[in-house]
N, C-alpha and C positions, 0 to 999 in steps of 0.2 A: 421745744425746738430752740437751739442755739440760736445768739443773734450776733450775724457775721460783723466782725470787728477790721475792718482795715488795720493795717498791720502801721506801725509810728515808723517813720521814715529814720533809719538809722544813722548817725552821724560819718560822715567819711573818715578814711582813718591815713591821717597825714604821713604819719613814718610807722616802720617796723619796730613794737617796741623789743627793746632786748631783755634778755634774760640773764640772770646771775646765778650763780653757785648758789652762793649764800645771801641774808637781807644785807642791806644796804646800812649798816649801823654806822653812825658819822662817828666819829674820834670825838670826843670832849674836849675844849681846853681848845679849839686851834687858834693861830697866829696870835697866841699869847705865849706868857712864861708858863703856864697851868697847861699844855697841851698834853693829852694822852702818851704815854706811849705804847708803842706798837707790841708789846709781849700784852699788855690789859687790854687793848682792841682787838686780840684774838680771842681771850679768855671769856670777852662781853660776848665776841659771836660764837662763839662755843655753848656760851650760857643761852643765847638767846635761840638757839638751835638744838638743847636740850642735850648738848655732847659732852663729852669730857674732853678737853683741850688735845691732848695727845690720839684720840678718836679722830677729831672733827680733822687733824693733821692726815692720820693713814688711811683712813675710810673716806673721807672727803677730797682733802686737797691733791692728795696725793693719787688718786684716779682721774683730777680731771686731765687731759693733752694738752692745752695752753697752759696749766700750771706748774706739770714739770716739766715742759721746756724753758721756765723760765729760770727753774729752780735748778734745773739739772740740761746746760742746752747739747752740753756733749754726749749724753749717752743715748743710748736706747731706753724706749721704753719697756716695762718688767714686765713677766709674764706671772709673778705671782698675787694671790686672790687676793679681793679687796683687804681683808682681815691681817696680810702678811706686817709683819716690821718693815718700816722705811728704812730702819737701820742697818737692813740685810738687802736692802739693794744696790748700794755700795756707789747713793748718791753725794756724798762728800758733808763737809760739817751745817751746810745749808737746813741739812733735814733732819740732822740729827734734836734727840727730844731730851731733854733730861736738864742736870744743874744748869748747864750752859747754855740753854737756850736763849734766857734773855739777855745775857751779854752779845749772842748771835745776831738775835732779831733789831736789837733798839742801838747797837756800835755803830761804829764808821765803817766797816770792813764791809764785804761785798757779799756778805750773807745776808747782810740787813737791807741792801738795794732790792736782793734777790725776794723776801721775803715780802717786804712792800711792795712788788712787786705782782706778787701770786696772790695779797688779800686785795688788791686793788684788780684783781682779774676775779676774784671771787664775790666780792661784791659791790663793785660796780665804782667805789671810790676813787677821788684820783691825787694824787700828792702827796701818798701816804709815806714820805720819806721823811715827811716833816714830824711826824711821828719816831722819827731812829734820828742819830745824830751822823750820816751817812755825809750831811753838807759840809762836813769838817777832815774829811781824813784825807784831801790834801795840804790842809794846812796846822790840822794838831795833829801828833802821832798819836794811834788808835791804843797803843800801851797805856794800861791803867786810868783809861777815860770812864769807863761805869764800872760800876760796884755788882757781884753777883747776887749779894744776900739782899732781899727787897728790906723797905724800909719808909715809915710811913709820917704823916703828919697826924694824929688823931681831930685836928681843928678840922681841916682840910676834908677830912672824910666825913666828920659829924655835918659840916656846912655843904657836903654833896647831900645828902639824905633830908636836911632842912629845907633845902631849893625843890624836892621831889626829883632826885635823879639819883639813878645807883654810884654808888661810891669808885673810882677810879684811881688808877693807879699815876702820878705825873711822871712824865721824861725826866724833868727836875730832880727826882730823888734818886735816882739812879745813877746821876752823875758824881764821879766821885770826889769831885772839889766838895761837892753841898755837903753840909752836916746838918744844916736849921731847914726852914721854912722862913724864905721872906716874908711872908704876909703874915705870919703869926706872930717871928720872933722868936721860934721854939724849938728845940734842937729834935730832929728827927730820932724816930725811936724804932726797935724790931719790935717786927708783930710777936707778939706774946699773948697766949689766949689767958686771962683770970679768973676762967672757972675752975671748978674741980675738976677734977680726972673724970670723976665718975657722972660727969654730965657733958664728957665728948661724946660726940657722935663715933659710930663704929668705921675704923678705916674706910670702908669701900662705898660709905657712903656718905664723906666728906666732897666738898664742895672747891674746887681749886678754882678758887676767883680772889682776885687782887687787891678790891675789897673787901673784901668777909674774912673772917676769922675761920682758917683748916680743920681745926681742933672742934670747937663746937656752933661754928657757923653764924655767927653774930655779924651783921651787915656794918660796916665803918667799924669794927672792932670796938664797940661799945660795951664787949665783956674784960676790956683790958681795966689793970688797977694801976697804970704806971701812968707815973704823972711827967711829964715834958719839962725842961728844965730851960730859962732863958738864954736863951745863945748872946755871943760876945760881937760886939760891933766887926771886928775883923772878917769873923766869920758871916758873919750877914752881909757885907759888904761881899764876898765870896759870891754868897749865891743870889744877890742880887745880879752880878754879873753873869751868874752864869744863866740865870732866868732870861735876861736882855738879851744876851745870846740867844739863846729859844725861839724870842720874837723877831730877830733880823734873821736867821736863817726861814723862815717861813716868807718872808720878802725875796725880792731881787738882790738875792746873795752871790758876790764874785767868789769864786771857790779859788781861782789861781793864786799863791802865795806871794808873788813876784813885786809887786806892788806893795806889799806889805814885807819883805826882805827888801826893798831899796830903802823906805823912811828910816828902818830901823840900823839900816848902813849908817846913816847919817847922823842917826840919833848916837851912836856907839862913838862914832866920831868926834863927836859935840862932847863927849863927857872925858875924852882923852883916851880912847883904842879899846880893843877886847880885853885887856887884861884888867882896867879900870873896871870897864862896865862889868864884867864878868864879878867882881869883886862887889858891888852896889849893889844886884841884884841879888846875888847868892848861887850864881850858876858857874859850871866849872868852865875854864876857859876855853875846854877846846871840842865842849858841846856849844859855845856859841860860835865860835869857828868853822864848825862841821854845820852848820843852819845855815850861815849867813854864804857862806862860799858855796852848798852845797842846794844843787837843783831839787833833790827829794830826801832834801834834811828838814825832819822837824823836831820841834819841842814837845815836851808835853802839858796838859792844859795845868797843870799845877804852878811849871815854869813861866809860861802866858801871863797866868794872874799874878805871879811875882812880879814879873816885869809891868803891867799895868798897874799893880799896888805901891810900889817904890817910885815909878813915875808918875802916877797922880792922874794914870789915863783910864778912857774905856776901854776894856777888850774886844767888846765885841767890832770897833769901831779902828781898834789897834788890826784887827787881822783885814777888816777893809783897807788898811793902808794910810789910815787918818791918824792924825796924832789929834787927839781930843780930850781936852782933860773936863776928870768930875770928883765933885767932892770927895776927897779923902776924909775916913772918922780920926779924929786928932789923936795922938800916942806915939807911940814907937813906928815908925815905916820901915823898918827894919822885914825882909823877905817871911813870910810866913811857914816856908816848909821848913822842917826841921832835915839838918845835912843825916847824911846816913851814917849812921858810928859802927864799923868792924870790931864785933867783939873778940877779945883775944880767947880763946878756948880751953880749959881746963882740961887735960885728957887724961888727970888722975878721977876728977870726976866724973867726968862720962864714961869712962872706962866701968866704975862704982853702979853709974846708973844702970847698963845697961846691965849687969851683973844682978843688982835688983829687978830689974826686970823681967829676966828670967824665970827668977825665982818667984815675981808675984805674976808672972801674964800675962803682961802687956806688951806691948807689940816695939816696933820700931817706931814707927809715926810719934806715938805718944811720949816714946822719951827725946826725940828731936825737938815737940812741942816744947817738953817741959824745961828742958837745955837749951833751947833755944838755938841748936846746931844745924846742918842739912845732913841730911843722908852722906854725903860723899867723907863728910868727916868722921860720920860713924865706921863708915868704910873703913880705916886708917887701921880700926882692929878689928880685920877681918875676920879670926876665929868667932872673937864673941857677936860679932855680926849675924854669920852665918850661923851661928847656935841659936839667938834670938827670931831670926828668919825661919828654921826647921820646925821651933817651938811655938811661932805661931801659926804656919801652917797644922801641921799637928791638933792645934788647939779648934780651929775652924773646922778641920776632918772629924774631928770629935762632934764637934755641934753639927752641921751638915747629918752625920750619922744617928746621932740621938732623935735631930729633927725627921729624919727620913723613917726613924723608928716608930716616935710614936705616932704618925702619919698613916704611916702602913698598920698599925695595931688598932686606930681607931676605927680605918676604913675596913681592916678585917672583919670587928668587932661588930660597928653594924652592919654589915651584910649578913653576918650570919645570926644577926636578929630579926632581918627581913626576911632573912629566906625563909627562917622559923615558921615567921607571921603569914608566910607566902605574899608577903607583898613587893612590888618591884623594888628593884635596887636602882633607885633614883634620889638627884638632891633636895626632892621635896620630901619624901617618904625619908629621910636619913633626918633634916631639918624638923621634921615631927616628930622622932623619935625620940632626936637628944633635944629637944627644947632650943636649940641656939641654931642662925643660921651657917648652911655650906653657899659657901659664892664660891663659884668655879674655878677662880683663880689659886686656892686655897690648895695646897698641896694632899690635903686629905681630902679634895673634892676630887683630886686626878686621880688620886689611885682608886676611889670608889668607882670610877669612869671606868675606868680599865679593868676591874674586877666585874662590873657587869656586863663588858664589852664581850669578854673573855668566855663567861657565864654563857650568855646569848647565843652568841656568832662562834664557838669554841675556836678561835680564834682570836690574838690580838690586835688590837687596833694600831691605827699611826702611834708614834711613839709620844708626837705633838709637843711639848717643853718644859717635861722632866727631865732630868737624868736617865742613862741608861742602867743605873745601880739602881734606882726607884723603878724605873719600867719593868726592871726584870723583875724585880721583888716583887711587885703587884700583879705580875702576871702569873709566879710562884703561888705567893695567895690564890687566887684566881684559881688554879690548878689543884690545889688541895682543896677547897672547899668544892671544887666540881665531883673529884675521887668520893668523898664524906658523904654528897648527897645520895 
């Protein structure tokens, strides 16, 4: 016989606790110069959630109701299934997923509000703007303030994984003044994986995290052979400023300009009018004209630090409205950007190039690259424009078709080995046949889709995101091999 237990008197339960999307994973680095930024605190909770970053965005964020109203507060919400593209809901550059993302997420512009916005309703954080450089875009202009291509410290990452924490991406390197690492002294470098080829991982099962290596997945990029090369005081001086920035916008930061456009009235004045100062600093005259006169005129942060390295101040302390000066490294104080030089154009040789061009393959882009021209000057000779333009469409038509061929001939292929074998036409039974795997997204994975859809159901399926010159082909196939049997 059981022996009855009084039951432990339960604790009261003071408040409702709440609930989040996603875990509560804190930012690295905050109210420092080393603070996370916001493109690698999605990647970590993606990681930590076991998604792939662009998943954890349209299966996740993008179905919860507070998330896109924050993201999107003018439209409607979609009526397509979880699985759809965000990109075909036609919620503006906020959602979109691709190169540009992290310029999106971690700028001054109002996609980066929005987006700290939607992880701080996801999981539960709050202040997560201090993660984007959003505290700035009234008083720097948002033009060429971050860099798209990432870019790393290897010190920086070997000493996250030493402390026992995963390696992260800083707000710091992404700004496009930095070139080094303050705390090492070492000029920032691209991730470049130093294994072989033949010991990457296969595409689809690469790992898109900010620290690790894409190529064969090495945590802090400890399969890298490139070695970091000492940065020059000017430059360190750079991103020492811009790191101290980091830490006062995570403070009681005034964001209005207006306080910081009257000292600098003064200061212009002190040195003998705009045309003087404009001349000191390396800025044209009548962009500092257009700043100082103007209510939502600004500089850019390259311009900032000119002005604060010529004068011997803090930036960060300059756009408070402070004139405060800090060590300058001894040398030349002569303006650090270099003026822009209009090159005068050759148009017997581009004319040449583009004419080789043709003839070897290459596109437009590449010989703008290698001429160092824009498009509109290529214009100028329209014929051979336009012949370069046909010739590489043409050339793309070509590969599209080839690829669409042997797609269609492989997925032929095995099916009418399985059906031989009587076994289904499936991508495990396809993946056992030929040795190597089919992952769905594979263009020979679709049309074996559709060829056993077709097989089955004698009928086709949805058409889903091939082409329609592939759908039909594979539904051709499909039909011929039903006749055969």
């Amino acid at each position: 016989m059981l022996k009855h237990v009084a039951p432990h008197k339960q604790p009261e339960i003071s408040a409702k606790r709440t609930h989040t999307l996603l875990y509560k994973v804190q930012p690295e680095g905050r109210g420092s110069g080393q603070v996370e930024s916001l493109y690698s605190l999605l990647q970590r909770l993606a990681y930590e959630h076991s998604l792939a970053p662009n998943r954890l965005v349209c299966m996740t964020l993008a179905n919860d109701p507070d998330i896109r109203a924050t993201m999107a507060p003018s439209t409607t919400a979609p009526t397509h299934s979880y699985d759809s593209n965000v990109k075909e809901w036609n919620w503006g550059s906020c959602w979109t997923w691709g190169k540009d993302t992290p310029n999106l997420m971690i700028g001054a512009g109002l996609a980066a509000m929005r987006w700290a916005n939607a992880l701080e309703i996801a999981s539960g954080n709050q202040s997560l703007d201090e993660c984007t450089l959003r505290g700035l875009h009234l008083q720097i202009s948002t033009n060429k303030l971050v860099v798209a291509e990432a870019r790393i410290c290897l010190d920086c990452l070997q000493q996250d994984l030493t402390t026992g924490r995963m390696p992260y991406e800083r707000l710091l390197w992404r700004m496009r003044p930095v070139s080094c690492c303050p705390i090492h002294r070492k000029a920032l470098l691209s991730p470049q994986c130093g294994k072989q080829r033949v010991k990457h991982k296969d595409k689809y099962l690469r790992i898109d995290y900010c620290g690790a290596c894409k190529q064969c997945g090495s945590l802090g990029f400890s399969c890298s052979d490139t070695t970091a090369t000492p940065c020059s005081e000017a430059d360190l001086w750079r991103a020492e400023q811009c790191a101290q920035l980091l830490v006062a916008l995570s403070s009681n930061w005034h964001q209005l300009p207006g306080k910081m456009k009257t000292l600098m009235k003064a200061q212009v004045e002190a040195t003998g009018g705009v045309q003087a100062f404009a001349a000191k600093v390396g800025i044209p005259k009548s962009d500092i004209s257009r700043w100082l006169n103007g209510t939502s005129s600004r500089l850019g942060i390259d311009q900032l630090l000119d002005i604060a390295w010529v004068e011997g101040v803090s930036l960060p302390e300059l756009l408070q409205g402070n004139w405060v000066e800090v060590n300058i490294p001894k040398g030349d104080r002569s303006p650090l950007r270099a003026r822009r030089q209009i090159k005068k154009i050759n148009h017997d040789q581009l004319r040449q190039a583009m004419i080789d061009a043709i003839a070897h393959g290459k596109n437009a882009t590449q010989v703008a690259r290698t001429m160092q021209v824009s498009t509109k000057s290529m214009k100028s000779h329209a014929a051979l424009y336009e012949e370069l333009q046909a010739h590489a469409i043409s050339r793309k038509q070509a590969t599209d078709e080839h690829r669409r061929s042997m797609a269609l001939d492989e997925a032929a292929g095995v099916a009418t080995q399985l059906l031989a074998a009587g076994e289904k036409l499936s991508l495990r039974n396809a993946m056992k046949l030929t040795g190597n795997s089919w992952y769905p997204t594979e263009l020979r994975a679709q049309c074996l889709r559709v060829i056993a859809h077709v097989l089955e159901n004698a009928e086709p399926p949805m058409r889903g995101r091939i082409s329609a010159a592939t759908f039909g082909a594979a539904i051709a196939v499909a039909r011929r091999l039903q006749s055969s049997r």
